[in-house]
DRENGULO-726535 format. One record per residue (C-alpha): z, y, x; residue in three letters; residue number from 1. Coordinates in nm, 2 decimals. Layout:
BEGIN
Z|Y|X|ala|NUM
...
% end
This chain:
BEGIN
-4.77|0.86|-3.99|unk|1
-4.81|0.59|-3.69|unk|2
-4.56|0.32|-3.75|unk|3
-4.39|0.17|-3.40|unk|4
-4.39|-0.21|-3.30|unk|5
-4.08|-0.19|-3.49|unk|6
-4.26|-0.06|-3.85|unk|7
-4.04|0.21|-3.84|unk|8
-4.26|0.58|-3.90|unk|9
-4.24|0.76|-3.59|unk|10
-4.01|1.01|-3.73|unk|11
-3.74|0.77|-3.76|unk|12
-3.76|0.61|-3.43|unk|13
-3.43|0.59|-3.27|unk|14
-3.42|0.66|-2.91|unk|15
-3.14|0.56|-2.69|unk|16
-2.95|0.83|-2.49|unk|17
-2.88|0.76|-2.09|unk|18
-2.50|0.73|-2.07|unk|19
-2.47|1.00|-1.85|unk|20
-2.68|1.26|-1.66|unk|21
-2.60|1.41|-1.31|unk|22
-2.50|1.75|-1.41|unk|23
-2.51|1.89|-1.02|unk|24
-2.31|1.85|-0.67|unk|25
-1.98|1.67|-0.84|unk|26
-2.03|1.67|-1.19|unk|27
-2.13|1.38|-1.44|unk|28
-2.20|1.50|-1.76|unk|29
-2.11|1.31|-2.09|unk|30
-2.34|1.30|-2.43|unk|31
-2.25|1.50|-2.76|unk|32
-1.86|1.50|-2.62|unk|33
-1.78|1.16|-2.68|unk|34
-1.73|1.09|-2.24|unk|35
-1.52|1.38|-2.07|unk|36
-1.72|1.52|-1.78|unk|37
-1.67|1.32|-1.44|unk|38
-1.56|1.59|-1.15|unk|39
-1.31|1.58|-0.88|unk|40
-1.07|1.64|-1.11|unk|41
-1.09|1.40|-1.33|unk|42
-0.80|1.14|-1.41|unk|43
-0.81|0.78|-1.28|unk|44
-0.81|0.65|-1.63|unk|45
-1.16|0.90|-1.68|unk|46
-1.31|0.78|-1.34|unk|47
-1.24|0.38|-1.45|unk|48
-1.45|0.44|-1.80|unk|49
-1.70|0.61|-1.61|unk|50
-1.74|0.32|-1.35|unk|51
-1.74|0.07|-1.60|unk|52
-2.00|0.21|-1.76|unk|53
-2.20|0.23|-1.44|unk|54
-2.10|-0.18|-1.35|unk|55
-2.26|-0.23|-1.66|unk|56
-2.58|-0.07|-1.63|unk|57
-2.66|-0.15|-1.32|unk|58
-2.63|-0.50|-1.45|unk|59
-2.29|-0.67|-1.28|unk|60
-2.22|-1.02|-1.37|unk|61
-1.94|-0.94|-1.68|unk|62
-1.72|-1.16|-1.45|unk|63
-1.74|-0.90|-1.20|unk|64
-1.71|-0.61|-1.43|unk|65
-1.38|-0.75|-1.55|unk|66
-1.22|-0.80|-1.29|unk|67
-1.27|-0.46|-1.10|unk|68
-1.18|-0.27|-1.41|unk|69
-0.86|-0.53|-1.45|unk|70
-0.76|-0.42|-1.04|unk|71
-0.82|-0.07|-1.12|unk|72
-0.59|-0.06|-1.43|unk|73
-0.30|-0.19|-1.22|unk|74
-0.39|0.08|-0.97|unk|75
-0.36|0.33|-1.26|unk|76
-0.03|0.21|-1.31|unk|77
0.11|0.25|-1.03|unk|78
0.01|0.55|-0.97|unk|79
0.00|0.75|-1.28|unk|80
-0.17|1.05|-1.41|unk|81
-0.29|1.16|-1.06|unk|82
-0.65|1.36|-1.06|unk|83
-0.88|1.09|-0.84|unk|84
-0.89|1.40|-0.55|unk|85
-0.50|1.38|-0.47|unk|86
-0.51|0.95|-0.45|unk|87
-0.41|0.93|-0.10|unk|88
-0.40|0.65|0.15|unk|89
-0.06|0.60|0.08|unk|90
-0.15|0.50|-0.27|unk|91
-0.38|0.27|-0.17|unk|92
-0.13|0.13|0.08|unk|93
0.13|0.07|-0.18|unk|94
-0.07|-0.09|-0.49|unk|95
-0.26|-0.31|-0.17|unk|96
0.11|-0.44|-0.08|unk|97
0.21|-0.55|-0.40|unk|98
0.01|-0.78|-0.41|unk|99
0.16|-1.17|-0.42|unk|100
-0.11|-1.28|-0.15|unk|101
-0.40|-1.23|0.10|unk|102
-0.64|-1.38|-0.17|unk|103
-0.52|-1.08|-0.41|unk|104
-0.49|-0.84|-0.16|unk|105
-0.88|-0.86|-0.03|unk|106
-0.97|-0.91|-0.40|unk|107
-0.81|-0.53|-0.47|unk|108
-0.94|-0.42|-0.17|unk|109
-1.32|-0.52|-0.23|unk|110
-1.26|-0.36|-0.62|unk|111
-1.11|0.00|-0.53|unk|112
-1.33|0.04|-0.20|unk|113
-1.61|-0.02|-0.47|unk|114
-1.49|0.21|-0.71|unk|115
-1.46|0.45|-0.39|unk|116
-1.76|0.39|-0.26|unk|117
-1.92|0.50|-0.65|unk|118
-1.72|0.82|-0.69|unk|119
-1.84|0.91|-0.34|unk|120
-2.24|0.83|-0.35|unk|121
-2.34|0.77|-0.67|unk|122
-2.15|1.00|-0.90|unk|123
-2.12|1.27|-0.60|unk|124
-1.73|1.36|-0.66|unk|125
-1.56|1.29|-0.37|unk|126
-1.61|1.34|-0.01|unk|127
-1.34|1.08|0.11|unk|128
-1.25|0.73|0.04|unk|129
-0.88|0.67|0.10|unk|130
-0.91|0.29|0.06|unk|131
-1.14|0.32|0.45|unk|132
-0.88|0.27|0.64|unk|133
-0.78|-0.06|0.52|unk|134
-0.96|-0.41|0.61|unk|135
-0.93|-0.74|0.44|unk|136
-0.68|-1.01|0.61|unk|137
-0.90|-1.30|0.68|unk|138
-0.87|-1.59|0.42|unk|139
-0.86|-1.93|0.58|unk|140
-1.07|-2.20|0.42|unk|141
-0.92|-2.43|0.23|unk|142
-0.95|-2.81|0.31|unk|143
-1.22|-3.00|0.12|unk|144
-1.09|-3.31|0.01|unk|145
-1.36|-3.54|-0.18|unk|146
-1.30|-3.81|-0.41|unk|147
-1.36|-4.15|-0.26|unk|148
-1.62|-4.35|-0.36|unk|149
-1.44|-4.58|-0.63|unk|150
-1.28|-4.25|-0.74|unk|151
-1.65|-4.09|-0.84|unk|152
-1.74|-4.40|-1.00|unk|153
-1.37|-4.45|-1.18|unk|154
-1.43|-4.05|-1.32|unk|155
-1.77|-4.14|-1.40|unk|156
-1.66|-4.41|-1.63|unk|157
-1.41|-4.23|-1.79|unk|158
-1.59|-3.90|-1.84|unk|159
-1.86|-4.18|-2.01|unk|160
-1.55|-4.32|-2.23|unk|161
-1.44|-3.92|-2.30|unk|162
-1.78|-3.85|-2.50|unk|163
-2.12|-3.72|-2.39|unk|164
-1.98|-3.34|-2.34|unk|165
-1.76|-3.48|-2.08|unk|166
-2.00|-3.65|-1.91|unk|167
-2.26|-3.44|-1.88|unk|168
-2.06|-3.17|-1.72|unk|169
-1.89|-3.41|-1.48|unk|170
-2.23|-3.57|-1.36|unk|171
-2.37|-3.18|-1.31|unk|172
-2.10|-3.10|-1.10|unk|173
-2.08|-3.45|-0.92|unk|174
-2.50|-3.52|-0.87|unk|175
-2.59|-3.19|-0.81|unk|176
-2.31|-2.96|-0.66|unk|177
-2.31|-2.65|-0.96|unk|178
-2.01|-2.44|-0.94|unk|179
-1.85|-2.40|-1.28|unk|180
-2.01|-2.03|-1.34|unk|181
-2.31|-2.19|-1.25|unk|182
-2.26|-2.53|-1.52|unk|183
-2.18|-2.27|-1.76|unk|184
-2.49|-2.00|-1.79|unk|185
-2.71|-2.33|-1.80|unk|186
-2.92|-2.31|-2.08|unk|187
-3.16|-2.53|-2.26|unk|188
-3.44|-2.37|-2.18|unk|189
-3.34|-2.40|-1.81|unk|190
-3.37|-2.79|-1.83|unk|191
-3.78|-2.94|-1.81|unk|192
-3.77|-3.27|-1.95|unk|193
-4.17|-3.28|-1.91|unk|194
-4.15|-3.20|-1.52|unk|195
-4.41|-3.47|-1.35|unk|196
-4.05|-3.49|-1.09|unk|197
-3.83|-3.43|-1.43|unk|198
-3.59|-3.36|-1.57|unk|199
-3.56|-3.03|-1.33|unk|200
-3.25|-2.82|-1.40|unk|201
-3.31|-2.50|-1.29|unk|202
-3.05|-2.24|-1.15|unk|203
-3.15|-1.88|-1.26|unk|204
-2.95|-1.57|-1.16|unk|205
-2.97|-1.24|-1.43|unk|206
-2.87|-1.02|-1.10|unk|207
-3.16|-0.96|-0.82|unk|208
-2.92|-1.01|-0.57|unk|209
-2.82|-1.35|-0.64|unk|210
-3.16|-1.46|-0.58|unk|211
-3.10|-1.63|-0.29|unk|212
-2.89|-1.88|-0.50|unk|213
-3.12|-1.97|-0.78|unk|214
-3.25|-2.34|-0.74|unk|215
-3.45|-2.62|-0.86|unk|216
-3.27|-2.94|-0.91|unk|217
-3.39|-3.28|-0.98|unk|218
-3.18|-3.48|-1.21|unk|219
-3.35|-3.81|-1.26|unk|220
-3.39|-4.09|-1.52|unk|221
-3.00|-4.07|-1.56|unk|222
-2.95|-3.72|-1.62|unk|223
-3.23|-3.72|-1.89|unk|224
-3.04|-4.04|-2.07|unk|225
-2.72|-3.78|-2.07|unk|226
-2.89|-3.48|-2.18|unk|227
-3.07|-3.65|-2.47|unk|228
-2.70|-3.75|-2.57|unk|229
-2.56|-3.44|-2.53|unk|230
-2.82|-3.31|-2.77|unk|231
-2.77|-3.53|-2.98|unk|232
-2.40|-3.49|-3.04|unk|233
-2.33|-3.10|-3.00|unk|234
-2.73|-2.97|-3.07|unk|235
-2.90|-2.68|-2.90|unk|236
-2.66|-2.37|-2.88|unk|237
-2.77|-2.06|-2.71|unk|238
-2.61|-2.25|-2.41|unk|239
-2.58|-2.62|-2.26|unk|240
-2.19|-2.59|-2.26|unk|241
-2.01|-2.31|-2.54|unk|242
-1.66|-2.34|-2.32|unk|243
-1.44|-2.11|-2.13|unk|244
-1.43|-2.13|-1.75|unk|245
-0.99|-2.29|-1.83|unk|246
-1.13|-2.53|-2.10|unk|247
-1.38|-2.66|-1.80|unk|248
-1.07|-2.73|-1.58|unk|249
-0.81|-2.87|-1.80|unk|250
-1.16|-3.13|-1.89|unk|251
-1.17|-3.25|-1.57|unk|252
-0.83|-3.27|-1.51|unk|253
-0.82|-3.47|-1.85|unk|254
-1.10|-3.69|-1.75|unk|255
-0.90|-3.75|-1.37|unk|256
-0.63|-3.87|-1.51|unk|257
-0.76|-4.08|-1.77|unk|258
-0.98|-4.22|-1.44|unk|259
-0.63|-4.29|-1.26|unk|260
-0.71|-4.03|-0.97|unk|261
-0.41|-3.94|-0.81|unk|262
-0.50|-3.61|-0.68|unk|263
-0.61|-3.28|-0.79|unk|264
-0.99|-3.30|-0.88|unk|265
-1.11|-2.99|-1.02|unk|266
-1.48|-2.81|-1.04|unk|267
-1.48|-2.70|-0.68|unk|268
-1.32|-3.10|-0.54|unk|269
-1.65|-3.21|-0.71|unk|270
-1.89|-2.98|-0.55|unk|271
-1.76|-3.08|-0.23|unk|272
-1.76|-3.45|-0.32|unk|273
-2.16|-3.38|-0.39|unk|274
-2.15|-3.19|-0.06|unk|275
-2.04|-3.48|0.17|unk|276
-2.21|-3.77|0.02|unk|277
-2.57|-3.51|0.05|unk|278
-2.42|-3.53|0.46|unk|279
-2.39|-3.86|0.43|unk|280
-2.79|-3.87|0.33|unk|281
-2.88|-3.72|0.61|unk|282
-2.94|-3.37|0.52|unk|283
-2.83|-3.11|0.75|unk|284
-2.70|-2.77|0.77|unk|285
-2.99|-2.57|0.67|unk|286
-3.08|-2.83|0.39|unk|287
-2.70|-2.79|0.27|unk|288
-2.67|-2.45|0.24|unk|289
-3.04|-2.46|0.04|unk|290
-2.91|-2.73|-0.19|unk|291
-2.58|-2.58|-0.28|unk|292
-2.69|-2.20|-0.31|unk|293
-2.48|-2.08|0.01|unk|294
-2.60|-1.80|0.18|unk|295
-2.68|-1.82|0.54|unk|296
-2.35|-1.63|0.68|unk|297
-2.09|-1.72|0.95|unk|298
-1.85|-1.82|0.64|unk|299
-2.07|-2.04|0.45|unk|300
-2.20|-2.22|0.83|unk|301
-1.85|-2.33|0.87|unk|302
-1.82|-2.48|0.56|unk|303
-2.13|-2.67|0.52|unk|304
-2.01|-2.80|0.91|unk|305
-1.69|-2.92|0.77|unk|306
-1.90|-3.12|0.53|unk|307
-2.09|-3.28|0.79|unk|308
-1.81|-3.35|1.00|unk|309
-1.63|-3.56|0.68|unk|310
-1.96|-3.78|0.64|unk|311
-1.97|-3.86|1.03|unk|312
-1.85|-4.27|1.05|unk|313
-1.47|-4.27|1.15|unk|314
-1.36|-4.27|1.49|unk|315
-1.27|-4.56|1.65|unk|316
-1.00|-4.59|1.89|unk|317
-1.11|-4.68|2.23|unk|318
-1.46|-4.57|2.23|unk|319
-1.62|-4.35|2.35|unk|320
-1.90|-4.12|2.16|unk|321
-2.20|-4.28|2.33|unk|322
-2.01|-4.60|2.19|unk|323
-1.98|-4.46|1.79|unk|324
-2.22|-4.60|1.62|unk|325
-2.32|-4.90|1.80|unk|326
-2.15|-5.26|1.71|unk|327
-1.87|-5.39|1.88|unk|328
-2.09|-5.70|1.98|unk|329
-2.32|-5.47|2.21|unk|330
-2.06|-5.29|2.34|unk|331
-1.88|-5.62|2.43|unk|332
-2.20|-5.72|2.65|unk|333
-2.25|-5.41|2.77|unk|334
-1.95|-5.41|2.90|unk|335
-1.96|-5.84|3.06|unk|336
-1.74|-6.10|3.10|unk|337
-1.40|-6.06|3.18|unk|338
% end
């Protein structure tokens, strides 16, 4: 008998079953009775295994999966045993308005329209979604408020004092703008000490439609000195950083106040901090948005504006904005004697 790659005789080759197979017009089929069948019928608490399942497959950050599966539990809740063909707009309308703000309502929105939008086109059980009806309130953007410039270097020292862990994941967030999810899929293998421009950090996405956010990253002389350390002290893991998303925050917030920074300074404070002093460079909206992963939308355009409009020189009373940026001493003989 042939033996496979894995030196196992074809006759004992183990094959993997699909997780489910269409079974017709509204009908998912389960394997060897383990999944019951997904029809119209089904219960809510059915239809959520079956779209978890499907999250997962089709290869949703877990971040993602999670937290559609943990809306869709409270929707279960709520509501009860109710088949998924009797969940009416009313339902939707009630679990919606529980919710203790705009951020949480739009956030159960986008998960049950999702789970809607599934059971209607991809597992062909329903002809109606009864979240359609509803749109997301508008979230306003919230303020960016960087740290001054003897703030980032105060933080830098202390994060230095703090240990090399500390440090590194400071300087990441403060030198190159990551977000946190970002700082913490970084792995080794994603860091090329030998670059001729080196050391490049690169930003890889698992999910094809987050390509537009992967990036190369230059981190210099310095970042290589931090890296080394970091090695040096914690190893080589399967990842840069083995922490949980909280564990990054209460770090920084650990590291702020040991820097004597009184205000809030947390992963996304930083990214904007990187984010005005890049304005303050010289790079402009386009280059932004490229740098820091944004997408080129309406939303993402505001922001990356607001940036550019923090790194502009202050305003000066009395002039006017052909004036701003020229000295007072020019203006003064612009203007002649009294």
């Amino acid at each position: 008998m042939a033996d496979d790659n894995s030196g196992r005789p074809d006759d004992e080759v183990v094959y993997q079953p699909a997780l489910f197979e269409v079974g017709g017009r509204a009908r998912l089929l389960g394997h060897a009775g383990q999944i019951n069948d997904l029809t119209p019928q089904s219960s809510l608490d059915i239809a959520r295994y079956w779209y978890r399942r499907y999250l997962e497959q089709a290869g949703y950050p877990r971040n993602t999966v999670d937290s559609y599966s943990y809306d869709l539990s409270i929707l279960n809740g709520m509501i009860g045993p109710k088949r998924i063909n009797q969940i009416t707009s009313r339902d939707i309308a009630q679990y919606l308005d529980a919710s203790h703000n705009r951020s949480t309502r739009k956030r159960r929105l986008t998960s049950v329209s999702s789970f809607f939008r599934f059971l209607i086109t991809q597992a062909q059980v329903l002809d109606r979604d009864p979240a359609q009806s509803f749109h997301p309130d508008r979230i306003p953007l919230k303020t960016p408020k960087p740290l001054f410039a003897g703030e980032q270097e105060r933080l830098l020292d202390a994060a230095e004092r703090e240990g090399p862990r500390a440090h590194a994941i400071i300087w990441l967030l403060l030198n190159l703008g990551l977000t946190r999810s970002e700082l913490l899929r970084l792995r080794h293998p994603d860091i090329d000490l030998d670059d001729p421009d080196g050391p490049v950090i690169y930003i890889f996405y698992d999910h094809p439609r987050y390509a537009g956010k992967e990036r190369k990253l230059g981190g210099g002389q310095e970042f290589a000195t931090l890296y080394q350390r970091l090695i040096e002290a914690h190893g080589t893991g399967e990842r840069v950083f083995e922490m949980l998303p909280q564990s990054v925050n209460r770090l920084i917030e650990r590291v702020a106040a040991a820097a004597e920074i009184d205000k809030t300074v947390s992963p996304q404070s930083l990214r904007d901090t990187f984010a005005v002093n890049q304005a303050r460079n010289g790079l402009d909206e386009q280059q932004l948005l490229e740098l820091m992963g944004l997408a080129n939308d309406a939303r993402n355009r505001t922001s990356v504006q607001r940036y550019i409009k923090l790194a502009r020189p202050a305003l000066q009373p009395g002039k006017t904005p052909a004036d701003r940026g020229r000295t007072s001493g020019e203006i003064e003989q612009e203007a002649g004697p009294d």
